[in-house]
GUSE-28151 format. One line per 4 residues: number of its first residue (from 1); for each residue y, x, z of N, C-alpha, C. Coordinates in Angstrom, 3 decimals, decimal comma, always signed. Each point is the difference from the previous one (the first is absolute). Layout:
BEGIN
NUM> Y X Z Y X Z Y X Z; ...
//
This chain:
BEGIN
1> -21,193 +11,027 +29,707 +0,677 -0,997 -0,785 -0,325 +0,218 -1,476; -0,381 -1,196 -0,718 -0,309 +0,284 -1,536 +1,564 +0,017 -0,630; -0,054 +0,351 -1,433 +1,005 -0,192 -0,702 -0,577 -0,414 -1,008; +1,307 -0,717 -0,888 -0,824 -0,512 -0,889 +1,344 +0,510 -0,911
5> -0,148 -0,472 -1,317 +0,579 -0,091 -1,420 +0,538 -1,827 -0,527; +0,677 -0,260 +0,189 +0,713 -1,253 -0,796 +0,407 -0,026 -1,185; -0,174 -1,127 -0,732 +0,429 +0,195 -1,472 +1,533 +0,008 +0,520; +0,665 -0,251 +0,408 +1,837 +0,546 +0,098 -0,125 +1,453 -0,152
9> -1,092 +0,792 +1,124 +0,037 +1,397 -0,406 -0,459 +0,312 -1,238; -0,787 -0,555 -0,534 -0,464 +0,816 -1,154 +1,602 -0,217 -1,365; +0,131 -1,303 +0,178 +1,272 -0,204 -0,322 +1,540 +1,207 -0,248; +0,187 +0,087 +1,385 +0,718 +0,993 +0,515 -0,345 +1,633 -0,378
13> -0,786 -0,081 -0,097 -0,666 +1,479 -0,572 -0,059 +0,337 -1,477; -0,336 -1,288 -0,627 -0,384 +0,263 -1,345 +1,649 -0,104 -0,539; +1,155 -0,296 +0,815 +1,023 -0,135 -0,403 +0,522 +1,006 +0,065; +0,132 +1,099 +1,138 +0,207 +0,954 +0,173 -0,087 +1,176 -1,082
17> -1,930 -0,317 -0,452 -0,395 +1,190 -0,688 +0,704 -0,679 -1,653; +0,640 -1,114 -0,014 +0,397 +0,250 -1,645 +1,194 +0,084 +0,276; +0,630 -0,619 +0,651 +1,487 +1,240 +0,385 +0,059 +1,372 -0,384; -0,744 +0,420 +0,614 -0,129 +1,348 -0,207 -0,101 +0,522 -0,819
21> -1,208 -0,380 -0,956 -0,463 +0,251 -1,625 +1,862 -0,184 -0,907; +0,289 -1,439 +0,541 +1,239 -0,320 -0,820 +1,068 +1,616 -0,050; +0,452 +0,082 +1,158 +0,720 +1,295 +0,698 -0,150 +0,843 -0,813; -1,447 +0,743 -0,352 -0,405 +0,952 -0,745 -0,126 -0,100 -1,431
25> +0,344 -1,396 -0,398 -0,281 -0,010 -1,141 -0,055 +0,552 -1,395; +1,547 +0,843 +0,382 +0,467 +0,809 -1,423 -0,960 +1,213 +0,243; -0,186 +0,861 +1,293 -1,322 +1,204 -0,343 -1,162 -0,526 -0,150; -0,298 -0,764 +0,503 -1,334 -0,473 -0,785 -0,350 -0,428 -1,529
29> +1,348 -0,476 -0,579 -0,089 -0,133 -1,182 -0,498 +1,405 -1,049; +1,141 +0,387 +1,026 -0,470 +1,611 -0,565 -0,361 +0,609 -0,279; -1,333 +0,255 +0,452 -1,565 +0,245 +0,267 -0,694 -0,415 -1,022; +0,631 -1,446 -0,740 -1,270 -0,428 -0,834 -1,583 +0,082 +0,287
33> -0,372 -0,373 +1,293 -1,146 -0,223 +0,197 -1,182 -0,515 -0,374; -0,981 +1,180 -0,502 -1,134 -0,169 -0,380 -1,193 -0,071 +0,579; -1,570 -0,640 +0,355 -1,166 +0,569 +0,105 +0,407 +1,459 +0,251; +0,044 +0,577 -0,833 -0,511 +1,344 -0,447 +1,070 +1,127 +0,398
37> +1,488 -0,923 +0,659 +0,819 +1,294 +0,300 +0,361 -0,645 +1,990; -0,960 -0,696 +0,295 +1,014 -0,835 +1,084 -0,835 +0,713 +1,346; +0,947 +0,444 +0,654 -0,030 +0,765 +1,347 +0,516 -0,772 +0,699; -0,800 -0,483 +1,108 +1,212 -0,755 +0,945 +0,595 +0,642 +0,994
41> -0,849 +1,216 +0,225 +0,591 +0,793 +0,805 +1,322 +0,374 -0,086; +0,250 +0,268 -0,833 +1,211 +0,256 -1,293 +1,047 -0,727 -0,119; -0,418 -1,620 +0,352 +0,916 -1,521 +0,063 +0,572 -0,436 +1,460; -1,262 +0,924 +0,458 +0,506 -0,539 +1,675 +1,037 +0,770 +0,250
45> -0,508 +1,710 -0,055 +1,032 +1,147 +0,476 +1,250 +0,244 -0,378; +0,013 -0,646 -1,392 +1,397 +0,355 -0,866 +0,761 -1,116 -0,309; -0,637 -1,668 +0,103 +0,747 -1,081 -0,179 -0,032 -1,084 +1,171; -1,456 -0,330 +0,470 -0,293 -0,953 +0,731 +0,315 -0,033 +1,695
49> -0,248 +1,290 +0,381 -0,603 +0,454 +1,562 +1,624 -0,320 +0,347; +1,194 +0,155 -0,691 +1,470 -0,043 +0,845 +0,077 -1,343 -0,178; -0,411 -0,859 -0,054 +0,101 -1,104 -0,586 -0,579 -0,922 +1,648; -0,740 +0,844 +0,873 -0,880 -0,353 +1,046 +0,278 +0,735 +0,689
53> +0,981 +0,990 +0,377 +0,023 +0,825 +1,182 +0,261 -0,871 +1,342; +0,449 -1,488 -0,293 +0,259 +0,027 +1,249 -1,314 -1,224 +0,821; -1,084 +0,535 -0,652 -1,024 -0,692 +0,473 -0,978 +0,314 +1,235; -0,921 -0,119 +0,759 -0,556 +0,577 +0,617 -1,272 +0,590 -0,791
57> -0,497 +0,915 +0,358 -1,353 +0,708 -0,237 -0,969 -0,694 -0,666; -0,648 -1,224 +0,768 -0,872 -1,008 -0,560 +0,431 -0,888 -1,409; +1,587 -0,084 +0,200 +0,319 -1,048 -0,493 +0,694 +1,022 -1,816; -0,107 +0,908 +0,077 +0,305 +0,966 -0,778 -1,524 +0,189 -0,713
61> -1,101 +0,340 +0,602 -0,935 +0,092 -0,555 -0,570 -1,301 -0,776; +0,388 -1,484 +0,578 -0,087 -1,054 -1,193 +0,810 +0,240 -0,791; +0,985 -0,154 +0,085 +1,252 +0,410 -1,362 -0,938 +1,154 -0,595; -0,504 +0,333 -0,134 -0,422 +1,092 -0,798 -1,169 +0,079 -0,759
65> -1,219 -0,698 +0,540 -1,181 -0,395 -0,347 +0,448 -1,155 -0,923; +0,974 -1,081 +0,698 +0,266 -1,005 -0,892 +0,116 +0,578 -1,563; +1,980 +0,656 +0,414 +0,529 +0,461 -1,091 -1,291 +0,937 -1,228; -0,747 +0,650 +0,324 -1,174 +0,903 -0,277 -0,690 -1,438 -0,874
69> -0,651 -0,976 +0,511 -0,696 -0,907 -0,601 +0,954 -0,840 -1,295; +1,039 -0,135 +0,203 +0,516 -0,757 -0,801 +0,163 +0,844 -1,509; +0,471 +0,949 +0,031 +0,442 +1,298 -0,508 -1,195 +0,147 -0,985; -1,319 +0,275 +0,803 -1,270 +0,011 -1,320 -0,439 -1,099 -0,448
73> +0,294 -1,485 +0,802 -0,370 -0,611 -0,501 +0,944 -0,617 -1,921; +1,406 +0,380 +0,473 +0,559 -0,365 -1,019 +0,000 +0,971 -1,391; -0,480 +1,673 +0,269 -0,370 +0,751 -0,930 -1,152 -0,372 -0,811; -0,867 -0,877 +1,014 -1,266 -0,160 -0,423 +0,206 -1,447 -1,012
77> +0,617 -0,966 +0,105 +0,132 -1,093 -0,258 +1,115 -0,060 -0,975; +0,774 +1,121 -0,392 +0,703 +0,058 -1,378 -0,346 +1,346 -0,951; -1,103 +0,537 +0,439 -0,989 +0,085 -0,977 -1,395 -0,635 -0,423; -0,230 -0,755 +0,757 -0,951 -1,031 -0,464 +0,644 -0,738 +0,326
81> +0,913 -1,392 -0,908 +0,501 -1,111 +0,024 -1,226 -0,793 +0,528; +0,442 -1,155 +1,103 -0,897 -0,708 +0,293 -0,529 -1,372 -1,427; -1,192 -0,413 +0,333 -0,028 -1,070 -1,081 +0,247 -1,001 +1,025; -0,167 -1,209 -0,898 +0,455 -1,054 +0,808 -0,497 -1,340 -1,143
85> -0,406 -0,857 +0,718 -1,088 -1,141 -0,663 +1,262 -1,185 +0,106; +0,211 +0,064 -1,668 +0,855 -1,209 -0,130 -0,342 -1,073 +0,108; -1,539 -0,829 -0,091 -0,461 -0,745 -0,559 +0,407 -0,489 +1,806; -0,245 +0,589 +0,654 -0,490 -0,172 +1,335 +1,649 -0,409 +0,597
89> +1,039 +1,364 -0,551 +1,220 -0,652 +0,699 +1,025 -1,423 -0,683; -0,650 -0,265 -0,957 +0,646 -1,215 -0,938 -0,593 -1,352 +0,470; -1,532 +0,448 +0,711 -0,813 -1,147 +0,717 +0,441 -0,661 +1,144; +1,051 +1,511 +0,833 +0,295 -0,321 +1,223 +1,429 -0,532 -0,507
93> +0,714 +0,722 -0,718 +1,900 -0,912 +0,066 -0,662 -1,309 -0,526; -1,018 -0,693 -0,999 -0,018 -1,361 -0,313 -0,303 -0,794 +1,496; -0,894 +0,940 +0,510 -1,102 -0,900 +0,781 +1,556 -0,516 +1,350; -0,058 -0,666 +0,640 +0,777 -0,485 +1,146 -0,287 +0,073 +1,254
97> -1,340 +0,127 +0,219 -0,951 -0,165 +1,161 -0,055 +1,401 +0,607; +0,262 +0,200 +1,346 -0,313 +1,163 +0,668 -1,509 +0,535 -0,496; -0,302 +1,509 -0,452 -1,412 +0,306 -0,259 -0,079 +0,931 +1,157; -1,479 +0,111 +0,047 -0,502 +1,067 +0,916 -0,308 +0,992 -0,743
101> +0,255 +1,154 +0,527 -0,296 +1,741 -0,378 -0,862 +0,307 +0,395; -1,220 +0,808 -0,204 -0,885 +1,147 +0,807 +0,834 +1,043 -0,267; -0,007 +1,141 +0,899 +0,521 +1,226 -0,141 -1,357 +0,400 +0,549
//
């Protein structure tokens, strides 16, 4: 039998894992997380991992890779502020017409 993934699950999951973040919020503040000081090992064992005990094995190891990705991505992304092309987003609130994206 295949299994698959539904956006309800991904839904359901991604709700879960900011629950969780929320939960922890005041030690994580704590931390002041940097690039240069951020262990996640450190986030899981001492703030995050009780946050998921009552998960299964598999489903613990996404919570974790997730939580892990988000974590550098946002160290990474408030030390390099993203740019962002005004010309481009002032084109789209005038414009009315659905546009197409490449990603």
């Amino acid at each position: 039998m295949n299994t698959y993934i539904s956006a309800l699950d991904l839904i359901n999951f991604s709700n879960a894992i900011g629950n969780a973040i929320v939960h922890s919020e005041h030690s994580i503040n704590q931390l002041q997380l940097r690039s240069d000081n951020y262990d996640f090992h450190v986030i899981w064992e001492d703030i995050l991992g009780i946050q998921f005990w009552d998960l299964d094995a598999q489903q613990q190891i996404a919570a974790k890779t997730t939580c892990a990705a988000l974590f550098k991505a946002l160290c990474s992304a408030n030390e390099k502020p993203p740019l962002f092309d005004d010309d481009f987003f002032d084109a789209c609130i005038a414009d009315t017409r659905q546009m197409d994206l490449d990603f």
